[in-house]
N, C-alpha and C positions, 0 to 999 in steps of 0.2 A: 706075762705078755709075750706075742709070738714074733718072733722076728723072719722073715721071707728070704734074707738076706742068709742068715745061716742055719733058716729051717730049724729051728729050735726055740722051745722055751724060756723065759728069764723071769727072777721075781724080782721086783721091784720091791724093796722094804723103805720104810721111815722111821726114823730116829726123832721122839716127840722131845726128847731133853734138849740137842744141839740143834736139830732142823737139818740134818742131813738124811737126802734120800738116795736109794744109792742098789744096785744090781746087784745080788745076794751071790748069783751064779754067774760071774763076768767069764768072757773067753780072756785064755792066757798063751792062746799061741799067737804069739804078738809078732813074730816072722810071716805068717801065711798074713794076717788081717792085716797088715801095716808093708803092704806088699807095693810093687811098681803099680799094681791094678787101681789102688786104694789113692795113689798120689794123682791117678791119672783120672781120679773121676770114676770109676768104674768099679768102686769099689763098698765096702758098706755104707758109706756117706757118699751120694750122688751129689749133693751140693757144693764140695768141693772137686777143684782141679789143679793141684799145685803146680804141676807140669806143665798146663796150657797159662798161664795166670805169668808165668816165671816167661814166656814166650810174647804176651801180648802186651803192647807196649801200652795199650788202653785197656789195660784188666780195670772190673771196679776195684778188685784189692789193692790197689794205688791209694783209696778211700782210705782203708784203715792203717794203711803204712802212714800215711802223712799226718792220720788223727792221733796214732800213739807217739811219733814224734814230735808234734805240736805238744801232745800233756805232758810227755817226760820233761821237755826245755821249757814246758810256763812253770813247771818244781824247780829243774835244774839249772836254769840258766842254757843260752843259747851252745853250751858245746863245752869239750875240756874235762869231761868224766867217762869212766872207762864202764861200759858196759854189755851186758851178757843176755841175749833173749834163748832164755833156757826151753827148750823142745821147739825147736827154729824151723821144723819141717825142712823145705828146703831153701831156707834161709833168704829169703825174701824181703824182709823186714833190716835185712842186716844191711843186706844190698844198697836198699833203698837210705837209710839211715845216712851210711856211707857215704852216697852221691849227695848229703844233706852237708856236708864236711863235717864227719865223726868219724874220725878214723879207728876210734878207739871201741869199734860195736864187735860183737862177735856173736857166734851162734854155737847151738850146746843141741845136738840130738844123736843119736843112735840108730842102729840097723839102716835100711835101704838108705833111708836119706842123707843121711850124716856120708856113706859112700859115694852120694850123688852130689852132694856139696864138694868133696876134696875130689870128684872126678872135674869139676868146672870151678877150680881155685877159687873156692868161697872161703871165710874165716871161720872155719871149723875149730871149736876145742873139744875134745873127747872125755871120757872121764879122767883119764888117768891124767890129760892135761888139766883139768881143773881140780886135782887133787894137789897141786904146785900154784892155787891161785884162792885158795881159801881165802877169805878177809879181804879182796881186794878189786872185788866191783864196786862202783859208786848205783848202781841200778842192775836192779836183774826186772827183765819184763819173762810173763806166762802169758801168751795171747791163745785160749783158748786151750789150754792144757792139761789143768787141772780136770776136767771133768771125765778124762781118759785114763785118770790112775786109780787104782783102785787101794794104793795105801799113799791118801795125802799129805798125811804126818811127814814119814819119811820124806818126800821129795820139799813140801814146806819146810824143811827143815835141813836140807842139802842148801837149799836158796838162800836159808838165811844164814849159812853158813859162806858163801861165796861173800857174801856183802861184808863190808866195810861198817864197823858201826855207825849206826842214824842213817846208813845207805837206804835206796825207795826200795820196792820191790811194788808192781804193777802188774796184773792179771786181768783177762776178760776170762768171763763165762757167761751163761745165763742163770737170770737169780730165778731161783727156784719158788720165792716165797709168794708170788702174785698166783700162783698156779699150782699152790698146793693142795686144794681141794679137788684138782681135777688132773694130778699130775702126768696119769698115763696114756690125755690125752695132748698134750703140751707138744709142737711142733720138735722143741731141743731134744726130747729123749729117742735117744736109738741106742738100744740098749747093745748094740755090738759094739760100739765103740764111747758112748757117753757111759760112764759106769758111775758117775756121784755129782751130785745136785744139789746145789749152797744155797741156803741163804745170806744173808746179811751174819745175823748172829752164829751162820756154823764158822762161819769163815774166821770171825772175830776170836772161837772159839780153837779153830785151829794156827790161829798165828798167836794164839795165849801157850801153845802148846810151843811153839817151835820155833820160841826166840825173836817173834817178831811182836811188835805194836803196831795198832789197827789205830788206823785215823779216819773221817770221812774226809773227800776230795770234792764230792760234788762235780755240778757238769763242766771239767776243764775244759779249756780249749781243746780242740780237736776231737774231742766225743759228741759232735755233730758227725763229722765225717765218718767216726766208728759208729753212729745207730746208722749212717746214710749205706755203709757199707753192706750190716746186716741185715738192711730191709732188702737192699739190692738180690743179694747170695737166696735171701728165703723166695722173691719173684723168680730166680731163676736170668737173671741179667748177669750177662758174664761180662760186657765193654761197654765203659762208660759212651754215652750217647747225647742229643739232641734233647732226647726227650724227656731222660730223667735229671739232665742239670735244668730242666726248666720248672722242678718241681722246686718251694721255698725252703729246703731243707732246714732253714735255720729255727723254722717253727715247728715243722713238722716231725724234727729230731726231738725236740723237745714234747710234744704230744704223745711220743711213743714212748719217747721215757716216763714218761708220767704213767704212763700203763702199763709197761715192763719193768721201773726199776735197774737200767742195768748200772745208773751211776749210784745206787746205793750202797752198793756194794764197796765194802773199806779196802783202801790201801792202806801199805805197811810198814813200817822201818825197819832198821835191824834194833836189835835191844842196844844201847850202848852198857859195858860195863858199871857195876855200880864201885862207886868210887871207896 
């Protein structure tokens, strides 16, 4: 498949054993593509603008801030566990969480952003700070992460290593399996930046590998407002309005799910030791 953005070609392969599909030839200059341009909207994924979203006090991203802290606290209990949203962009979720009274959130990325979170005193930990914090989240959340790395194992398995045994560990992507006979036509793939594509069972298949246990969750609280967010982002609606709080989201989240899939997809624990 050709991409416009980097004028080049990608194959897309599939994997018929686990159900992972995935960019056989990803770009790995992850400096140039993961650049000021890329946070501002202007970059291989037009549909994000991390920059303007972190400015507008009516972004729809408000939507999935408040829906993945709504499902962490209906697991966890309303506060009181220390937690880690691993590739935090520019930490938005952390923010928000925070103003929620969690004081105990933090954020975990690298290159541009992770410089732009400690230039505007966000709670940045680095690597080398979370090499002194092994074992010691109650929650690590991946909103939308996993589908940018191209060796999942490894980072599934840094995460489960941050966590605390029986700790959650929380991810969005898109589930690849409702659109697997038609995958390289499927809005989610941009193969400059999406580089692997889950199903249900790869997923299951990868947290078998890397120390975690797969559960389903089903539609929590608060994944209304994460499908309400992702129909928002794909119309191209950047501030919440008039017209789309007058849509019934609480059916219509539900409709979509039922087409997409995106609560089918398992969360995870950490393994507890066996005794």
């Amino acid at each position: 498949m050709h991409s416009s953005f980097s004028n080049r070609n990608f194959d897309l392969r599939h994997c018929g054993s686990c159900g992972l599909s995935f960019i056989a030839n990803p770009r790995t200059d992850f400096d140039l593509l993961y650049d000021a341009e890329y946070y501002a909207g202007r970059g291989a994924d037009a549909l994000v603008n991390y920059l303007g979203e972190m400015d507008n006090p009516r972004t729809i991203r408000t939507y999935e801030w408040r829906g993945i802290t709504r499902a962490i606290t209906s697991i966890m209990g309303p506060g009181g566990f220390r937690w880690l949203d691993y590739g935090c962009g520019l930490g938005g979720l952390v923010r928000y969480a925070r103003t929620c009274g969690m004081p105990e959130v933090y954020g975990f990325d690298e290159g541009w952003p992770a410089q732009w979170m400690l230039d505007h005193n966000l709670p940045l930990l680095t690597r080398v700070d979370l090499e002194t914090r092994v074992g010691t989240f109650d929650v690590v959340t991946a909103i939308e992460v996993i589908e940018h790395v191209s060796d999942p194992v490894a980072v599934a398995t840094h995460i489960a290593s941050l966590l605390k045994p029986g700790g959650l560990f929380l991810l969005t992507t898109g589930n690849a399996e409702p659109h697997r006979r038609r995958l390289a036509s499927w809005s989610y793939v941009n193969p400059d930046v999406h580089v692997a594509y889950f199903e249900p069972r790869t997923l299951e298949a990868l947290y078998d590998r890397s120390d975690l246990v797969p559960f389903a969750a089903g539609f929590l609280p608060g994944y209304e407002d994460i499908v309400r967010y992702k129909v928002l982002k794909v119309l191209r609606v950047s501030s919440r309005n008039w017209l789309e709080r007058a849509i019934p989201w609480k059916l219509v989240s539900r409709i979509i799910d039922r087409r997409h899939k995106v609560t089918a997809l398992p969360l995870a624990r950490r393994r507890a030791p066996e005794a």
